[in-house]
N, C-alpha and C positions, 0 to 999 in steps of 0.2 A: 400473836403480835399485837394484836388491839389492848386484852388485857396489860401485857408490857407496856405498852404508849400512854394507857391509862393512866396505870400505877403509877407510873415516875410524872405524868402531869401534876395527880396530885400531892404526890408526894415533894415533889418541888414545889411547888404551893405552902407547903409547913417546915421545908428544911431550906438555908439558908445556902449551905455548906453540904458538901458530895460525899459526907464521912459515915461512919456505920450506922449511925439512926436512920440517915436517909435511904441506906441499903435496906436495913431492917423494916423502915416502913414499907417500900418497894416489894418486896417479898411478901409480906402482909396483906396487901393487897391484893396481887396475884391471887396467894391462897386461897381470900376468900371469894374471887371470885371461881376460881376453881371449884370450890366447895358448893357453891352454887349450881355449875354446870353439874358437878356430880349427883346432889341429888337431882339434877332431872336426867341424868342416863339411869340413875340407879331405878328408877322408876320401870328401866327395859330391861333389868337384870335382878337375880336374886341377891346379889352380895354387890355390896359396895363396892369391897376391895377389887373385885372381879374386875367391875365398872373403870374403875382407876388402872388397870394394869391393861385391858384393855384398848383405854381412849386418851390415858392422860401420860405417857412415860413419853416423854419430848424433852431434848435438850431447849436450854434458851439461851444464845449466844448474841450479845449485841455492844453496840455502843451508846455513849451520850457526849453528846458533841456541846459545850458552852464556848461563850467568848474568848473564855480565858482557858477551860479546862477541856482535854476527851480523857473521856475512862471509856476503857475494854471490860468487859465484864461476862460473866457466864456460868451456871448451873448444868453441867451434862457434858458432854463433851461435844467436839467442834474445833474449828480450823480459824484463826485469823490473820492477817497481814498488816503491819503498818509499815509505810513509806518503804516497800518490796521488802521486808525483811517476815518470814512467815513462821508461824509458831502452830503448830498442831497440841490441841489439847486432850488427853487422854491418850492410849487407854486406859479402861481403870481397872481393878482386879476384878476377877469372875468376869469378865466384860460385862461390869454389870456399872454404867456412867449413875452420877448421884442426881436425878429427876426431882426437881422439883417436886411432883407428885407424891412420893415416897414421904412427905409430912403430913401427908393426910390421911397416910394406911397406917397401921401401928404393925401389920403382919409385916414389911417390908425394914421394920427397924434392923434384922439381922443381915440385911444385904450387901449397904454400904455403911462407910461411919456416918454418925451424924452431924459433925462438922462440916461432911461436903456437901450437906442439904443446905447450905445456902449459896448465896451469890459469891462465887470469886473474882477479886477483882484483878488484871492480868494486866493492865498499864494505866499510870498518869500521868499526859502529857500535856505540854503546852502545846491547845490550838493553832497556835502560829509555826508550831513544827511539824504539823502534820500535811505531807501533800499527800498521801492517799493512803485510803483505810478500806480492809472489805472485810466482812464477816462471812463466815458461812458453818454450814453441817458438816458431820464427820465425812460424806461424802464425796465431799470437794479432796479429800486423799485422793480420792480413788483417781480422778482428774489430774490430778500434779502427777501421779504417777505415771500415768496415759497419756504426758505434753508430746512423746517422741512420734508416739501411734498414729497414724492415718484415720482423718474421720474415715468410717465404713460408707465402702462406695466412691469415696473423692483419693486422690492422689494428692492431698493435703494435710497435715499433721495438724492435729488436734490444738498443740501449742501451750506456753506457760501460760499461769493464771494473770503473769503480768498484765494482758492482753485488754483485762477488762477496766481497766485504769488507764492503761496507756493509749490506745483504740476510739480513738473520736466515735465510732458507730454505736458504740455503747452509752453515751449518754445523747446522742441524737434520737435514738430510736428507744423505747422502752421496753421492747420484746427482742430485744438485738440478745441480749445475755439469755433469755429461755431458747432462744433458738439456738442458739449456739449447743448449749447443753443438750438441746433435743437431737443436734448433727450426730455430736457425741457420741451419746446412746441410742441411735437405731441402729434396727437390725436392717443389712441390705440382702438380697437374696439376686445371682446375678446365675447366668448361664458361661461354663467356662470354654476355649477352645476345644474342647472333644465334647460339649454337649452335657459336660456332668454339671448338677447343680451346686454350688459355692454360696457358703452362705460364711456373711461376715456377721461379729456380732457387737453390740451397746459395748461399750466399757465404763459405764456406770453400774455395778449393781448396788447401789445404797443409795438411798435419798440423797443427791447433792441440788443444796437451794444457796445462793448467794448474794446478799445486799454490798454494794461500791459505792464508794462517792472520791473525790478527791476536789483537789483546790481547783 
């Protein structure tokens, strides 16, 4: 996330305009500082490439919000919503999402095409039409899938992803949306009326991380 914030600081810095140089530098950036980090993991490993499939295979899904403009945008796959209308990105073939990473290994050329090694861009809209936008990981499916389900343990359903846009407690508090997720995915282990052990379980199993904002 830092290197992302980076990159488009400075790349807004040189590009006036949100069109494909400014993508292209964006991406540039990233790289190298990727390339960076990797030679110092490669330093713990015998192969580079090792290094990189190991540490560095992340989608990167996010926005950028200006006055006038928001663009969606994304490399890997991952889930976004604007003004409650949700679009999941991916899958891709072989389940194999296009990682940023995969420009830095040359062994990885045969995996995906090389076209989805860069930035897709998934919407431009006028700022003034947006009242809420969330980004997140592929694991936010798994959530949307799980809204009818009962958190484990409570006699309460988990709920749509609406929740975290519409839900004042969510931008009062800043740990309100990890705890939610953590309700989510625990395991509750409860004694049942004959004494047998009952065990409920997470309905997360895949990284789900989520950034919200709205008007």
């Amino acid at each position: 996330a830092i290197f992302l914030q980076n990159a488009i600081k400075v790349s807004l810095s040189f590009h006036s305009e949100l069109d494909v140089h400014f993508w292209a530098s964006v991406q540039s950036n990233i790289e190298s500082k990727l390339r960076d980090l990797l030679k110092q993991l490669s330093c713990l490993s015998v192969q580079v490439t090792q290094s990189a499939i190991d540490y560095l295979l992340f989608s990167i899904v996010g926005f950028l919000v200006t006055p006038k403009s928001t663009v969606i945008f994304s490399i890997g796959d991952g889930v976004y919503n604007v003004n409650g209308v949700t679009t999941v990105i991916g899958p891709f073939p072989d389940n194999a999402p296009p990682y940023i990473a995969y420009n830095l290994i040359s062994r990885a050329r045969s995996v995906v095409e090389n076209d989805l090694w860069h930035f897709t861009i998934h919407e431009r809209l006028d700022t003034e039409s947006v009242e809420s936008l969330l980004v997140g990981t592929d694991g936010l499916s798994d959530l949307m899938r799980s809204q009818h389900k009962n958190i484990p343990g409570k006699d309460e359903a988990i709920g749509s992803i609406n929740q975290f846009w519409t839900e004042n407690r969510y931008f009062k508090n800043p740990d309100a949306v990890r705890r939610q997720l953590a309700l989510a995915n625990r395991d509750v282990v409860s004694l049942g009326a004959g004494g047998e052990i009952q065990k409920e379980n997470g309905h997360l199993p895949d990284d789900t991380t989520l950034v919200v904002l709205r008007r």
